[in-house]
N, C-alpha and C positions, 0 to 999 in steps of 0.2 A: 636347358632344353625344356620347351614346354611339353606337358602331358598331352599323351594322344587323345585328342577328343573325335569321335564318330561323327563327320560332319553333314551337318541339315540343309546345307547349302554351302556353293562353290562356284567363283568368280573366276572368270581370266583378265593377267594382268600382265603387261610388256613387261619382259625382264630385263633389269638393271644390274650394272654391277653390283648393288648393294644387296642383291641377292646371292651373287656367286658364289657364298661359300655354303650356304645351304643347298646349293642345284647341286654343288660338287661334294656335300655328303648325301647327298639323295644316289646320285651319280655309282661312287666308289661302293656304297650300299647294293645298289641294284646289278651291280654288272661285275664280271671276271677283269673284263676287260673295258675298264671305263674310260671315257671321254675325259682329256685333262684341262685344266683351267684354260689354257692358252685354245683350244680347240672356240670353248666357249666365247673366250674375250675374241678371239678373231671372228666367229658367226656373230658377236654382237658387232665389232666393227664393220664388218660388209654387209650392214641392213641385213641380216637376214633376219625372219620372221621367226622371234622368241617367243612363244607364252608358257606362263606359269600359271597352274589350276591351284591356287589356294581356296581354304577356308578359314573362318571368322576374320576377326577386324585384330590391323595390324596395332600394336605389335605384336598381337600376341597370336598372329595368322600361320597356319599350319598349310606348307608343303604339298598339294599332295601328287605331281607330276609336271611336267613341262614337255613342250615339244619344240625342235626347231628343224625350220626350212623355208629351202632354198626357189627363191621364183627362177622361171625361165619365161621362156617366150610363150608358149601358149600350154605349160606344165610347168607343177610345182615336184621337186625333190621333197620328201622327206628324211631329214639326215638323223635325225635322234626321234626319239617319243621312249619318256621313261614314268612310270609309275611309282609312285616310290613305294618301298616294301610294305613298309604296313597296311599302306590302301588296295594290295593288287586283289585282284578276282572280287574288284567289287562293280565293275563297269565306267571305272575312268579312264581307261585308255580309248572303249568308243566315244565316251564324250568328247575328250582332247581331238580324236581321230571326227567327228562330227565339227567342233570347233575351225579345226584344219581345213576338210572340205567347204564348208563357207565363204570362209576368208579365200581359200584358192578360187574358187567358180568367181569371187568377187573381184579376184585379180587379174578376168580374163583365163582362165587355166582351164583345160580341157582333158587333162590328165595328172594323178597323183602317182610317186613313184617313189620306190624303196631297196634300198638290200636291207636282207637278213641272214643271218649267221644259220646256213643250215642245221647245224645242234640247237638252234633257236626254236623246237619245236612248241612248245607254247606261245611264242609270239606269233610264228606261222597261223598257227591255227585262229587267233583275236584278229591276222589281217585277212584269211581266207572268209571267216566267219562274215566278216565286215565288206565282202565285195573287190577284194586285190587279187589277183591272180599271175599264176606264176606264168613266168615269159624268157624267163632265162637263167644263165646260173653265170656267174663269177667267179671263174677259180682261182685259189688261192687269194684271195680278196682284201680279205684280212692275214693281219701281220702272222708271221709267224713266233709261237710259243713255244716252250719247254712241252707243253703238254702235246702240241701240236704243228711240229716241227717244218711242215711243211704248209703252213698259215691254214685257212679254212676256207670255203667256199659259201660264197652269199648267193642265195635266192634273189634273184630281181623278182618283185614284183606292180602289177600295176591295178591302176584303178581309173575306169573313165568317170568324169566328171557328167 
C-alpha cells in the first residue's frame, strides 16, 4: 500500500472494475455497515454514475472518496458518497457532492436526493450544511442488526437543483 501523501490536487475518474478492491477497502474502512462488492458491480452494470476522487498519477494514485448515483427523470438519487478515512474533515465530500450537482443539472435533474442513517449525525450535518433538507423519514430502512434489532431509520433528504 502506498504511503499517505496530503494531496495538492485531485481528479475525478469513472470507476472500473480494476478499481473495485480499493473502493471496497475504502468502503469496509469507512462504514459499520458497508456496501458489498456485488452492490458495486451491479451500480456499475446499470450505468449508474461512478466517480472516484483521486490524487497523483496512477499507479501510484491515492483513493480519496467516490460517489455513486442513480439518474431519474428529472432527479438524480444519491446512493453512496464515501470519503475515505484518512481524508475526512478535510472538504472532499463537498467537492464530490459539487462534482455531483454538475453532472446532475447536466443531465437535466432538477433535484438531488438521499437517505441517511439517522445515527449518521455527521453526515446529516455535511448535507444540511451543503443545502439538502429534510423531508422525510424511512423507517426501519435499513436492515436490521444485532446492535439494532429493529433495523434503523433514514432521513430522506433533498436538494433543489
Amino acid at each position: 500500500m502506498n504511503a499517505l501523501v496530503q494531496p495538492q490536487y485531485a481528479q475525478f475518474e469513472a470507476m472500473t472494475p480494476a478499481w473495485l478492491p480499493a473502493v471496497l477497502r475504502v468502503e469496509q474502512s469507512a462504514y459499520e455497515h458497508p456496501w458489498s462488492e456485488l452492490n458495486f458491480s451491479d451500480s456499475l452494470k446499470a450505468g449508474y454514475q461512478l466517480q472516484l476522487l483521486t490524487a497523483g498519477e496512477p499507479p501510484e494514485a491515492q483513493l480519496l472518496g467516490y460517489f455513486v448515483a442513480m439518474k431519474g427523470v428529472d432527479e438524480v438519487h444519491l446512493l453512496n458518497i464515501t470519503v475515505a478515512p484518512a481524508y475526512q474533515r478535510q472538504g472532499w465530500a463537498c467537492v464530490m457532492l459539487d462534482a455531483l450537482a454538475v453532472w446532475s443539472r447536466g443531465q437535466g435533474a432538477q433535484w438531488l436526493w438521499l437517505e441517511v442513517r439517522l445515527s449518521n449525525a455527521r453526515a446529516r450535518a455535511v448535507y444540511e450544511r451543503y443545502g439538502f433538507r429534510h423531508v422525510g423519514t424511512r423507517r426501519n430502512y435499513y436492515p436490521a442488526t444485532p446492535s439494532q434489532p429493529r433495523g434503523e431509520d433514514a432521513i430522506v433528504m433533498s436538494l433543489a437543483l
